[in-house]
C-alpha positions in Angstrom: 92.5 96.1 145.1 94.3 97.2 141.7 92.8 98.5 138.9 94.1 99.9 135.4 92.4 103.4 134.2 92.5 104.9 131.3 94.1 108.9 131.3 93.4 110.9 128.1 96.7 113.2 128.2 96.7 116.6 126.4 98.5 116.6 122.8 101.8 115.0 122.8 101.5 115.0 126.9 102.2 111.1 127.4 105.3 111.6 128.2 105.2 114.5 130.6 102.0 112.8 132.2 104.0 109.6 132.6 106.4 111.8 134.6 104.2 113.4 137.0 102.1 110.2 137.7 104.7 108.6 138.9 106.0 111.2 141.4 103.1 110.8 142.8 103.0 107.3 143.4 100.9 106.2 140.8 102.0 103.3 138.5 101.5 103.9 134.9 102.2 101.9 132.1 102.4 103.9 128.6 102.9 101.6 125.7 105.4 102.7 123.2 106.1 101.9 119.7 109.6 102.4 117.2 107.9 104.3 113.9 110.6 105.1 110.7 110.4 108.8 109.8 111.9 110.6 107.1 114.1 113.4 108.1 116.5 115.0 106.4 116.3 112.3 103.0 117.4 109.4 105.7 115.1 107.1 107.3 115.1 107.2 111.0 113.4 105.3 114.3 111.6 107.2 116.1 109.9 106.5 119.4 106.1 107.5 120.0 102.9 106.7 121.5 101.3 103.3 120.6 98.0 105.0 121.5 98.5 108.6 121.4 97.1 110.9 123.9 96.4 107.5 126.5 97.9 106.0 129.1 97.0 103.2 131.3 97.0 103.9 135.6 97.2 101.7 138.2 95.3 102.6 141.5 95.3 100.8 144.7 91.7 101.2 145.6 91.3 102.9 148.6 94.7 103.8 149.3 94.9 106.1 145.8 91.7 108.2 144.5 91.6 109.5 141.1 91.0 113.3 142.1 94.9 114.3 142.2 94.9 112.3 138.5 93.0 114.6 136.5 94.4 118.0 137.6 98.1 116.3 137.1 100.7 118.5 134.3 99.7 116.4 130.8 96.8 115.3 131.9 93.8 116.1 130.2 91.0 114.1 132.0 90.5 110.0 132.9 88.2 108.8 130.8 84.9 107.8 131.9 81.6 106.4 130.5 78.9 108.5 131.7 80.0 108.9 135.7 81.8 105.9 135.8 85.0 105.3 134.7 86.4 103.1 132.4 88.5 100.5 134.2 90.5 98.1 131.6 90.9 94.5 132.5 94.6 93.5 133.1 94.5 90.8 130.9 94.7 93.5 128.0 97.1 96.1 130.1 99.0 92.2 130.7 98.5 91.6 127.1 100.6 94.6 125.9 103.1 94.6 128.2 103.9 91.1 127.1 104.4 91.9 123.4 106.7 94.7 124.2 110.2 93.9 123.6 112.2 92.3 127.1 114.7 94.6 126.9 113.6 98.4 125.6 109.7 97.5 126.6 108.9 99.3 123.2 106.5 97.4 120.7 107.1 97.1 117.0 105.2 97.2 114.1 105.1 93.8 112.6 104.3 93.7 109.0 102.3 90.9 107.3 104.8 88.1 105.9 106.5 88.8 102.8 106.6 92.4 102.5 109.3 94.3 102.6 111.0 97.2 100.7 110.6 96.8 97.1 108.4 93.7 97.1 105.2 93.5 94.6 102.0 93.8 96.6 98.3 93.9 95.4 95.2 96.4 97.2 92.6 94.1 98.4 90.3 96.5 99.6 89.0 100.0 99.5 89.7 102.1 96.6 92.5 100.2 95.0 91.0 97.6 95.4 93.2 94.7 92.6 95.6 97.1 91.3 99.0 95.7 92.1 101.8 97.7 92.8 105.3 98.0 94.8 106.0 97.9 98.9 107.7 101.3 100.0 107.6 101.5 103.8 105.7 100.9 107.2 103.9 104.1 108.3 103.1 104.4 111.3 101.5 101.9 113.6 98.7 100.2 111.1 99.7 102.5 108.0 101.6 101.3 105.1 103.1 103.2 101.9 102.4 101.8 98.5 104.0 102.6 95.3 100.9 102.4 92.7 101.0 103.5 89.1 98.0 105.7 88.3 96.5 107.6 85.4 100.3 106.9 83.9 102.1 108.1 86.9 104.2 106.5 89.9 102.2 107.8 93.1 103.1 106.8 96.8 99.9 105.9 98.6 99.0 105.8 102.2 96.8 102.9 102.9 96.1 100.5 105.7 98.4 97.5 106.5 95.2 95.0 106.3 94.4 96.0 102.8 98.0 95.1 101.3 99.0 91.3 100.2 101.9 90.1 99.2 101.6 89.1 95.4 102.8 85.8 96.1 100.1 85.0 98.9 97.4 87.1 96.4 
């Protein structure tokens, strides 16, 4: 029988984890996402952890045991509720994998319609809540930046994607 786990990997130890998992027979599926960065005063793609610090495992029951898993270079433990652990139905692991892009099998932020660089947005929760202001850039996986003007100043503000509508659909 096959069963996905869930392996909490040490700080930015996906990768490496990946790595030695599957040297060892295991199959492991790490969901991967494109995020923009600045560096250097030009924006560029760069390729992280959809859910960073996890990984998802694949075990043939019976054949594979979990033992070898935890002590494995990256990996910080598999993560368990009380003494059992978690096991994630493969609809979800099935799930991801399908909205992964064919090709690279990385996943890409998708931003709600009508915003995009320079567009006029409005907060519609938290904080800001109604003050209207200008669509900068994605940030991350769920993160977007916001161009607000404050107390008489132009400030960029971090705030979640789900709080942001376009002006035209506010």
């Amino acid at each position: 029988m096959l069963r996905w786990y869930l392996v909490h990997t040490k700080p930015s130890g996906e990768v490496l984890a990946q790595a030695h998992l599957g040297r060892q027979g295991y199959e492991v599926y790490l969901p991967r996402i494109v995020q923009p960065v600045l560096r250097c005063g030009r924006w560029r793609d760069r390729i992280v952890a959809l859910f960073p610090r996890y990984l998802f495992l694949r075990l043939r029951e019976g054949l594979q045991t979990l033992g070898p898993v935890r002590s494995s270079v990256g990996v910080s433990d598999v993560v368990r509720f009380g003494s059992r652990y978690a096991v994630v139905p493969d609809p979800i692991v099935d799930g991801l994998q399908a909205q992964a892009d064919p090709e690279s099998g990385l996943h890409r932020m998708s931003l709600p319609a009508g915003l995009s660089a320079g567009a006029a947005v409005r907060i519609a929760m938290g904080p800001f809540d109604g003050i209207k202001g200008i669509f900068e850039r994605a940030d991350g996986a769920e993160r977007v930046v916001v161009l607000l003007r404050l107390l008489g100043r132009d400030a960029s503000v971090q705030v979640p994607a789900n709080f942001v509508l376009s002006c035209s659909a506010a």
